[in-house]
NULUMMAR-281136 format. One record per residue (C-alpha): x, y negated, z negated; residue number from 0. Coordinates in steps of 0.1 Angstrom, whole numbers, plus 2048, in hexadecimal, padded with zeros to 3 digits. Example, Ala and Ser with C-alpha at 12.3 -4.5 7.8 and 13.67 -1.06 7.14 Angstrom:
# residues 2
+-----+-----+-----+-----+
:   u :   v :   w :  nr :
+-----+-----+-----+-----+
: 87B : 82D : 7B2 :   0 :
: 889 : 80B : 7B9 :   1 :
+-----+-----+-----+-----+
***
This chain:
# residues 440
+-----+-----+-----+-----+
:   u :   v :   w :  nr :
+-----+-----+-----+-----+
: 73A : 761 : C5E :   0 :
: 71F : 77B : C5D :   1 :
: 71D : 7A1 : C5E :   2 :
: 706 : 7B5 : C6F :   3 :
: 6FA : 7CF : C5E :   4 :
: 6F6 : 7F2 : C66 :   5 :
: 6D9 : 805 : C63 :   6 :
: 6D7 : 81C : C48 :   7 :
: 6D1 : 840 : C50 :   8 :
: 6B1 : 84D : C40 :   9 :
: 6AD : 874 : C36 :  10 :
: 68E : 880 : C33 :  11 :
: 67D : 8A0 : C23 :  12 :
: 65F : 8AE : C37 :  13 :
: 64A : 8C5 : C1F :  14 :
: 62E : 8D3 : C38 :  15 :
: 61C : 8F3 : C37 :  16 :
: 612 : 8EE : C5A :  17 :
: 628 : 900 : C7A :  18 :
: 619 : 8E6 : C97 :  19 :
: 62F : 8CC : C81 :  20 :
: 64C : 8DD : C7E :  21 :
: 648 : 8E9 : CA3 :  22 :
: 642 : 8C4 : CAC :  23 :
: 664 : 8BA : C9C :  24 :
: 677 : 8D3 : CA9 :  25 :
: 66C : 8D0 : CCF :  26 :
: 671 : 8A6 : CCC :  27 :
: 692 : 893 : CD7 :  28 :
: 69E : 88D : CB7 :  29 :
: 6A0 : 8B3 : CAE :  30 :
: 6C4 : 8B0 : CAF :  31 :
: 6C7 : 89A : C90 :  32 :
: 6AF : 8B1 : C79 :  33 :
: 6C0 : 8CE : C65 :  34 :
: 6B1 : 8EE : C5C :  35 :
: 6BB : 8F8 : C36 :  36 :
: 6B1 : 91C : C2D :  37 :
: 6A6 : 922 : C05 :  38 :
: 6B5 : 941 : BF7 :  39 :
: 695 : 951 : BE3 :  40 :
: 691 : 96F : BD0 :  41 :
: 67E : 982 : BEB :  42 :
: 699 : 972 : C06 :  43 :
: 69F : 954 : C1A :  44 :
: 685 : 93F : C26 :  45 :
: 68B : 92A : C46 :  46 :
: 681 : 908 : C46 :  47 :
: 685 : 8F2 : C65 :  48 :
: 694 : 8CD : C61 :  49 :
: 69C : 8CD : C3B :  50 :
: 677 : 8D8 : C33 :  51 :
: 678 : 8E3 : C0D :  52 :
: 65A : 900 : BFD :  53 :
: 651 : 8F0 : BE1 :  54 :
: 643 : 910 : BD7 :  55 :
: 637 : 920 : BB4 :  56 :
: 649 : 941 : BAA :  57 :
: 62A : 94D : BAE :  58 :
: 622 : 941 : BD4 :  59 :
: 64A : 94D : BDA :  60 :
: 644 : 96F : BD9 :  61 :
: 63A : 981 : BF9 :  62 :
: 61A : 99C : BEF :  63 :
: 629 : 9BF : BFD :  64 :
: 60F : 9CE : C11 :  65 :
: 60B : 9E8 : C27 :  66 :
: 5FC : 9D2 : C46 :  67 :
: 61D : 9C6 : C58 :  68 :
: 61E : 9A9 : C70 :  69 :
: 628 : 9B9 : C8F :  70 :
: 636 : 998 : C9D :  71 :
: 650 : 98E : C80 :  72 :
: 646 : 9AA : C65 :  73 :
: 634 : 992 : C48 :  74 :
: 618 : 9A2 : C39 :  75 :
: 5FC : 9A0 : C4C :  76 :
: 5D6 : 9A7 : C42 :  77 :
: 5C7 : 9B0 : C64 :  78 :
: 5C5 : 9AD : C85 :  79 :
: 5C7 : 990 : C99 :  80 :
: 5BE : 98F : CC2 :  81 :
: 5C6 : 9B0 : CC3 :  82 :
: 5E4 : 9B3 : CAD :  83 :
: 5EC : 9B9 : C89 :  84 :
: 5FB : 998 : C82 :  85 :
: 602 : 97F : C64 :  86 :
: 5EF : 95D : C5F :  87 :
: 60F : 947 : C6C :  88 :
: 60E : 95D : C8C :  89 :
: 5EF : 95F : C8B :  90 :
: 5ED : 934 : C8B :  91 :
: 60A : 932 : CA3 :  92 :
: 5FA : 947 : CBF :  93 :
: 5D6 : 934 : CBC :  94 :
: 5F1 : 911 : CC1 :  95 :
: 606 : 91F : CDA :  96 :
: 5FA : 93A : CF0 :  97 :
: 5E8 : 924 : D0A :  98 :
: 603 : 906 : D06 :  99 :
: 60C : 8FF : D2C : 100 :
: 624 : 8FD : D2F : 101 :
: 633 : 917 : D1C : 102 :
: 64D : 90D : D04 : 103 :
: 66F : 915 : D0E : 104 :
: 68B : 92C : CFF : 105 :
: 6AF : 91C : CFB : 106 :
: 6C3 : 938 : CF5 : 107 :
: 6B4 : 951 : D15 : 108 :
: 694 : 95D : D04 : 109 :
: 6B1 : 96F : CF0 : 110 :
: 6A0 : 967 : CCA : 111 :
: 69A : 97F : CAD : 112 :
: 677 : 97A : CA4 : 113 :
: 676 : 985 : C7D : 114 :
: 669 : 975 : C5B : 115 :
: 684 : 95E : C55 : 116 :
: 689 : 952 : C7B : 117 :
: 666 : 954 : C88 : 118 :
: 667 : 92A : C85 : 119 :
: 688 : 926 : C9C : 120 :
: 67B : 92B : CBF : 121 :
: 656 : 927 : CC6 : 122 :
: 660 : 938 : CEB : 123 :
: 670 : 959 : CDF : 124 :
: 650 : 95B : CC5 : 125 :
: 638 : 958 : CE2 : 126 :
: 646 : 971 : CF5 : 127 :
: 640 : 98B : CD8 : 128 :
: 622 : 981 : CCE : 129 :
: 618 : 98D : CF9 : 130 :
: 62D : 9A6 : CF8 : 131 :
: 61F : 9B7 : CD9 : 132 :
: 5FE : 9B7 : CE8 : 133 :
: 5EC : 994 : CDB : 134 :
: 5D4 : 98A : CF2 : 135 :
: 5CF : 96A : D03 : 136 :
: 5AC : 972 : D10 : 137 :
: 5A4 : 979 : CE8 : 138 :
: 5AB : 956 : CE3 : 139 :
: 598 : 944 : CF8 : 140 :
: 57B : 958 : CEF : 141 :
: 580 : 952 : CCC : 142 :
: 583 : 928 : CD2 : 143 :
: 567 : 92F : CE7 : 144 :
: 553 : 93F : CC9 : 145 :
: 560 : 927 : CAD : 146 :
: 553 : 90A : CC4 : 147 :
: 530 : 918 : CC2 : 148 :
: 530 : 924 : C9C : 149 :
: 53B : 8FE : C95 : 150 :
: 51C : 8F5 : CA7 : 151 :
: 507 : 908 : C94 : 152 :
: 514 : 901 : C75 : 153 :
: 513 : 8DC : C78 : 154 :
: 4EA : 8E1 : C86 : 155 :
: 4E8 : 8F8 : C66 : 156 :
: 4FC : 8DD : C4F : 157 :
: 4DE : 8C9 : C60 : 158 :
: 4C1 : 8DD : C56 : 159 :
: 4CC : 8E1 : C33 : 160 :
: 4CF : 8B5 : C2D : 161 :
: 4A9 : 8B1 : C3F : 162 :
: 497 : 8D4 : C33 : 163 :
: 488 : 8DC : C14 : 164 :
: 48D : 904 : C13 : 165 :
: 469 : 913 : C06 : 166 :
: 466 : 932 : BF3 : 167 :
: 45F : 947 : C0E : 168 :
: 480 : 943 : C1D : 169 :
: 491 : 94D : BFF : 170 :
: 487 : 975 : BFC : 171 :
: 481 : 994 : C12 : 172 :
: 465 : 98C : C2C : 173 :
: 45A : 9AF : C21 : 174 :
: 453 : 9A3 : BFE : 175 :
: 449 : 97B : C00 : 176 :
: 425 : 989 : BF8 : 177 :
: 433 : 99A : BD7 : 178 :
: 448 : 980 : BCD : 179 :
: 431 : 95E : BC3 : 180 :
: 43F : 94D : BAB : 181 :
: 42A : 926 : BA9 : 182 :
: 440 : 90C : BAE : 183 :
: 462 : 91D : BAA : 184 :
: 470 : 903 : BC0 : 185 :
: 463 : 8E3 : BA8 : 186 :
: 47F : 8DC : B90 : 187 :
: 46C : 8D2 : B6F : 188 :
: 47E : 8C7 : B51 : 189 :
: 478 : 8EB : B3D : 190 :
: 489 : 8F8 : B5F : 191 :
: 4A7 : 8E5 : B60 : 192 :
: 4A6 : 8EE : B38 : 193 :
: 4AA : 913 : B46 : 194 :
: 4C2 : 90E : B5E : 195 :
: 4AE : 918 : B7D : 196 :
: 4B9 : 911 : B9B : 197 :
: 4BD : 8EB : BAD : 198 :
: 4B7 : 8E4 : BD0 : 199 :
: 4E0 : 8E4 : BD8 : 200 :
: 4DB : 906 : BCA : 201 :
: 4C4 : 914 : BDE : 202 :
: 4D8 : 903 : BFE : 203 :
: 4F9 : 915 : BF5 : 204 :
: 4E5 : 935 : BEE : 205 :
: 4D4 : 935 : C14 : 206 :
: 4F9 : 927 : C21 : 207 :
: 508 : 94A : C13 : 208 :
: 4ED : 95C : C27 : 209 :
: 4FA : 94B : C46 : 210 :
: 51E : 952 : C3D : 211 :
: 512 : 979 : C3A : 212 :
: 502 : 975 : C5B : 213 :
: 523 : 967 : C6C : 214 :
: 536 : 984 : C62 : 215 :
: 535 : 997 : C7F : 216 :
: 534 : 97C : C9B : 217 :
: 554 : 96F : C8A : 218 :
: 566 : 991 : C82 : 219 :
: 55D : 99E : CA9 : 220 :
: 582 : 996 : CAE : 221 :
: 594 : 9A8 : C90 : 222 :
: 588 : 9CB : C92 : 223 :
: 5A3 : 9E3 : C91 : 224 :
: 586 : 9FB : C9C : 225 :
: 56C : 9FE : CB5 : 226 :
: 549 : 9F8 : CA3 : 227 :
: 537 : A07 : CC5 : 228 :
: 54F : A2A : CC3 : 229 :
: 53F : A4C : CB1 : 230 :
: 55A : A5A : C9E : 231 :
: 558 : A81 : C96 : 232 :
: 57C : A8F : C83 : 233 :
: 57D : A7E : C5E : 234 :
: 59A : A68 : C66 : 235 :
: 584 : A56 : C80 : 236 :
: 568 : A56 : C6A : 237 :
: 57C : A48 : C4B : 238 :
: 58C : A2C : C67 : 239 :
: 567 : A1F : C73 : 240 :
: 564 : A14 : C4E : 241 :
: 57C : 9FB : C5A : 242 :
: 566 : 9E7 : C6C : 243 :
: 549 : 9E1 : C51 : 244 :
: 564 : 9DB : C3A : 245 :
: 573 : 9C0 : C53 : 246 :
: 557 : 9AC : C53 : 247 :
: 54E : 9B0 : C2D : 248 :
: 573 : 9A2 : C29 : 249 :
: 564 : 980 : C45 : 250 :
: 548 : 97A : C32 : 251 :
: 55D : 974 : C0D : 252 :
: 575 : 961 : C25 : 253 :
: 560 : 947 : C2A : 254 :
: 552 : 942 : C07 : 255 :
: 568 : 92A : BFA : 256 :
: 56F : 932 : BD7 : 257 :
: 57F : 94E : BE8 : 258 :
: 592 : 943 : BFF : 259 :
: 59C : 926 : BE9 : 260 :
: 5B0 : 945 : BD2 : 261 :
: 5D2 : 948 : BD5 : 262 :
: 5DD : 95E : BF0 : 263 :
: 5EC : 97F : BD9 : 264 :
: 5CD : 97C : BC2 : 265 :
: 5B8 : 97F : BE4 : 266 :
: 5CD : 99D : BED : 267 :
: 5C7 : 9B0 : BCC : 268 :
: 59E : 9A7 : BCD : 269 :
: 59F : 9B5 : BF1 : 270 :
: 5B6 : 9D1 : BE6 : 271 :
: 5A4 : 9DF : BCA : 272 :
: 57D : 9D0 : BD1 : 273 :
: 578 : 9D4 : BF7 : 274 :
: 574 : 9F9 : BFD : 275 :
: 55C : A01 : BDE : 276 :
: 546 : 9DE : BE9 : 277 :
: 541 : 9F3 : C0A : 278 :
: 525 : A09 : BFC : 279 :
: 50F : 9E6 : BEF : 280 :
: 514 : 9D3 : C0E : 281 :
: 506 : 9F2 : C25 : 282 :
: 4E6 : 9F0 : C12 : 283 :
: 4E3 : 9D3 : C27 : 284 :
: 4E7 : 9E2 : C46 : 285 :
: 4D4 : A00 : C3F : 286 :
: 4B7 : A0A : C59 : 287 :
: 497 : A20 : C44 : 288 :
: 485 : A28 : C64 : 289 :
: 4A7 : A3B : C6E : 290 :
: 4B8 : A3E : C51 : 291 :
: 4D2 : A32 : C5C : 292 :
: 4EE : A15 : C55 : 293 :
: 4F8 : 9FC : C74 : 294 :
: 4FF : 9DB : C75 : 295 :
: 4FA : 9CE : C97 : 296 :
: 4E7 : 9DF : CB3 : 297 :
: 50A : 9EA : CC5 : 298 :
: 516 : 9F9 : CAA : 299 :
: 51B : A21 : CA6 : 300 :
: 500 : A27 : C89 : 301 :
: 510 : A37 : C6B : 302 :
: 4F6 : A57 : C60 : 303 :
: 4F7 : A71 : C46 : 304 :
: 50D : A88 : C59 : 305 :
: 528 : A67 : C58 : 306 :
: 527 : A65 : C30 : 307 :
: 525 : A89 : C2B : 308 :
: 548 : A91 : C41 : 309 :
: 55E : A78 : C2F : 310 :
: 54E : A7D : C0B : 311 :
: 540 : A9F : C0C : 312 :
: 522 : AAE : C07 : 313 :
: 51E : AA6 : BE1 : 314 :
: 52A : A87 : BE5 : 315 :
: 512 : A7D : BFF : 316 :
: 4F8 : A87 : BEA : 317 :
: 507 : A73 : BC9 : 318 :
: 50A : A55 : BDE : 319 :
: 4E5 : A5A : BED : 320 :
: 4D6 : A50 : BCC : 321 :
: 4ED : A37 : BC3 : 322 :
: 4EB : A25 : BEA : 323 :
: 4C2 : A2A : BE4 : 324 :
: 4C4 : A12 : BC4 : 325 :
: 4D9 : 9F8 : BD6 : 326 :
: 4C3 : 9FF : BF2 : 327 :
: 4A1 : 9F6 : BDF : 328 :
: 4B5 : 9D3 : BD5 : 329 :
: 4BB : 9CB : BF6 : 330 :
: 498 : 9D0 : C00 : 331 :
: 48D : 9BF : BE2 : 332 :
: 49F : 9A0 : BED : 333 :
: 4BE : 99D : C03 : 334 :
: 4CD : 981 : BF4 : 335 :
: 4D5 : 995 : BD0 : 336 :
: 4EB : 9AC : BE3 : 337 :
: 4FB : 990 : BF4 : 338 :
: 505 : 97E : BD1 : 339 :
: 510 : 9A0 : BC2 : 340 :
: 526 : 9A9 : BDF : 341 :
: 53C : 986 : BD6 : 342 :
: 536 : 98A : BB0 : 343 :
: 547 : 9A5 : BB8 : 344 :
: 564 : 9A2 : BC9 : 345 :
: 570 : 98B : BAE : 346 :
: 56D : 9A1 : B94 : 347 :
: 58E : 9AB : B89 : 348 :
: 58A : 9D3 : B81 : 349 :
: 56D : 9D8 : B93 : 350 :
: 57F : 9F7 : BA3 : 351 :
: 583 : A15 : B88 : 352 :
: 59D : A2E : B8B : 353 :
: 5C0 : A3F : B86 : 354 :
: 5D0 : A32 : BA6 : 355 :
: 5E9 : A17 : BAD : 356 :
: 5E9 : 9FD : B8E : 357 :
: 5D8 : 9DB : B94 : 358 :
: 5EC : 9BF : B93 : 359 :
: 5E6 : 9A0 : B7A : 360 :
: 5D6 : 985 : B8C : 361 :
: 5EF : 960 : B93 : 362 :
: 5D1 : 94A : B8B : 363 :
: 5BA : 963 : B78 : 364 :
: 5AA : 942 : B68 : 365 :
: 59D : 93B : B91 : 366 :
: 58D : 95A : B9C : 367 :
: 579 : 95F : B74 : 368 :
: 56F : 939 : B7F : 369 :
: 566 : 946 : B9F : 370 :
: 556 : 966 : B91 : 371 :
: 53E : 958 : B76 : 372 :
: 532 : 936 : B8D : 373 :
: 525 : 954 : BA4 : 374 :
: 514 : 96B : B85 : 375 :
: 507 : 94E : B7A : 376 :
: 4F7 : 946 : B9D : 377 :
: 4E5 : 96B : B9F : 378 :
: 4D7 : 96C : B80 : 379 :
: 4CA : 949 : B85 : 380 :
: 4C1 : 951 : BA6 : 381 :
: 4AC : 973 : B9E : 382 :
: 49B : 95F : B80 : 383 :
: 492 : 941 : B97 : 384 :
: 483 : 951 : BB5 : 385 :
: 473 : 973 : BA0 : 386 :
: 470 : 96A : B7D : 387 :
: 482 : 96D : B5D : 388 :
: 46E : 98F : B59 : 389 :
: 477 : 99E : B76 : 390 :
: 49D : 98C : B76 : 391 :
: 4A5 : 9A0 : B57 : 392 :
: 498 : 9C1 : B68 : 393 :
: 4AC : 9BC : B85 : 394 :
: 4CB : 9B5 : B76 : 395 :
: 4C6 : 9D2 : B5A : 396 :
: 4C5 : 9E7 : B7C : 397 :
: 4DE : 9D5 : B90 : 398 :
: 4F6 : 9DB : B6E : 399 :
: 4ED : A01 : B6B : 400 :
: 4F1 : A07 : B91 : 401 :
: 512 : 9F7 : B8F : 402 :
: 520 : A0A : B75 : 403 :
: 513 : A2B : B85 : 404 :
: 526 : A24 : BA5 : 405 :
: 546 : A1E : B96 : 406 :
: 544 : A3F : B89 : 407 :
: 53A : A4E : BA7 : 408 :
: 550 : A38 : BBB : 409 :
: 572 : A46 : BAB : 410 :
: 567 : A69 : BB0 : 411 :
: 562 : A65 : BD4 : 412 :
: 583 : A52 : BD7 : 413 :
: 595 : A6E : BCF : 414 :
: 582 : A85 : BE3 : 415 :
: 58F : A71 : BFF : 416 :
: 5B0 : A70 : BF8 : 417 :
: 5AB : A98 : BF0 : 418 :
: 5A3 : A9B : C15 : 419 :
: 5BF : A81 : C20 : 420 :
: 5D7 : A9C : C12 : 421 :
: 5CF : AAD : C31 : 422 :
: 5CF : A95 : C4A : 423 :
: 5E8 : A81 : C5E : 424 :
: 5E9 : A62 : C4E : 425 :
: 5F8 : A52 : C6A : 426 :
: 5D6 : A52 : C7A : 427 :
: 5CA : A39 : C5F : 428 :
: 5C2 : A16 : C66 : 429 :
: 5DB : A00 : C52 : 430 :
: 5BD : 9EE : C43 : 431 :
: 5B1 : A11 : C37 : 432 :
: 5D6 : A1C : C2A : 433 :
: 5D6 : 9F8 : C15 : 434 :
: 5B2 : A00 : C07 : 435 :
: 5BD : A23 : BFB : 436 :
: 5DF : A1B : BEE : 437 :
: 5F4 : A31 : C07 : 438 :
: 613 : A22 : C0D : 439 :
+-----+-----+-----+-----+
***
């Protein structure tokens, strides 16, 4: 006699940080047999589709409070996103699902709550919002549209950089190749490599960060909580267009990978505290002698005199004239030290000085010093390479004394601002503005 036996049912754990999955599994026949557990957490539950467990750090639990709110299902959020102030996940959900046809369906009537913890349990309801709040399909296809091209690019550029030897020309201010000859700066001799100048995979990633500079604004046209083209003329407005330089600053660090590759509250704190006083550097490179004044592209309103001298004052303008000038005459001097400062920068914990809201200790403080000193260690071998070790240690004696200066300066300007804030409806205030300030 023999027994047949029966199959064996199998349970099985999905860990996935990835929504098409989980929308996969939910929207197949076999829905019916999977089970959705919610984790009780110290900052709430977390709803996780078909017995999917967070294997999450205490750190990565906790949810960074912020004062940019998804508008779909109220995460934090940390712009805007075809048109809306939105999280990544709904963010990532709208790219998946706003041109699916057709549409997903609702099963309970297109009745669904769409917040934090049940944003995951009906793909339909979710949608709907996501429209409803005012995210834009048309934004989407132009953005595919555009990351098609840019991929293009980059892989011709990717290209370029395997076949192409760059030349020292290439490497500094067309204005000043004729000032700058250094012989054979690009032959790496064995007293070179003794120094630590520069290799050739060096000198790649260096022009590679020019390009990500360059991309900022094609890639950040569809984030601006602010019209670049508009002329503002009360403060508030004035204060808000700072938005959009300060937008696309916050692009370019996105795509440098050691700091993107930081985890996400650290990234919040850098961009925090180091954005808004970066913004003064990164004009330098924007900034127009033959009309003194600062624009980024050709449609942009140019920011003039009478722009600085309304949101900072009269002194202050002045102040920040001199220090802007000795940013300025770096820039000039070569375009690509500015461009290594500005990331040096941002991952230099205490950069900003002040009496305002306390910094937070870093999760992985070990990361961004890592970070920090692979990128001081690239300018100063960079500056020493292509201009000398004479003229590397004057530049970075200036680059050090100009730094220190605009801290200084920078807090006393702050609170001007947030003198003149007293005064003004904040609810005029961009969110990304509000975060940058500290105003609640």
């Amino acid at each position: 006699m023999s027994f047949e036996e029966k199959p064996k049912r199998r349970r099985i754990i999905i860990i996935s940080g990835d929504e098409s999955i989980i929308d996969e599994i939910k929207n197949s026949k076999n829905a019916s047999l999977c089970k959705s557990v919610i984790l009780e957490t110290e900052d709430g539950p977390t709803e996780s589709p078909c017995e999917e467990i967070n294997l999450l750090s205490s750190t990565q639990k906790r949810i960074k409070t912020s004062a940019l709110t998804c508008v779909i299902c109220g995460a934090p959020a940390l712009g805007y996103n075809f048109d809306v102030m939105s999280c990544e996940s709904c963010k990532s959900f709208f790219r998946r699902n706003a041109l699916r046809n057709p549409p997903p369906e609702c099963p309970r009537q297109g009745l669904c709550q769409i917040t934090f913890e049940s944003r995951r349990r009906c793909s339909s309801c979710r949608l709907f919002k996501c429209l409803s709040s005012g995210m834009s399909r048309d934004r989407l296809v132009l953005a595919e549209k555009k990351a098609n091209k840019h991929r293009k690019k980059s892989e011709t550029f990717d290209l370029d950089l395997e076949t192409n030897i760059m030349v020292h020309n290439e490497l500094v201010s067309p204005l000043n190749s004729d000032f700058f000859m250094i012989p054979n700066c690009l032959q790496q001799s064995s007293v070179e490599a003794k120094r630590g100048l520069l290799s050739q995979e060096d000198f790649q990633r260096i022009e590679y960060i020019q390009l990500l500079y360059q991309r900022r604004i094609e890639l950040a046209r569809d984030g601006l909580p602010w019209n670049p083209s508009m002329h503002s003329f009360t403060f508030l407005q004035k204060l808000n267009s700072h938005s959009v330089p300060l937008i696309r600053l916050l692009t370019f660090f996105k795509q440098i990978p050691e700091f993107d590759q930081l985890d996400v509250d650290d990234k919040v704190t850098l961009i925090k505290f180091n954005l808004l006083p970066l913004l003064c550097i990164n004009c330098t490179l924007s900034y127009k002698t033959e009309t003194d004044q600062i624009v980024e592209t050709d449609s942009d309103a140019p920011w003039d005199s009478a722009v600085i001298q309304d949101v900072y004052g009269y002194e202050g303008y002045l102040q920040m004239r001199k220090v802007f000038e000795s940013f300025v005459h770096i820039a000039q001097y070569d375009q690509r030290i500015i461009q290594l400062m500005l990331i040096t920068l941002v991952l230099t914990k205490g950069f900003a000085t002040g009496d305002g809201e306390f910094e937070p200790i870093l999760n992985d403080g070990m990361a961004v010093y890592r970070a920090q000193s692979y990128y001081t260690e690239l300018l100063w071998r960079y500056i020493e390479t292509v201009h000398g070790p004479v003229k590397a240690v004057n530049v970075w004696g200036k680059i050090i004394t100009h730094l220190i200066t605009w801290q200084t300066l920078f807090k006393q300007l702050r609170d001007s601002v947030e003198q003149s804030l007293l005064f003004s409806d904040k609810s005029e205030l961009l969110p990304l503005m509000k975060l940058l300030f500290h105003i609640s």
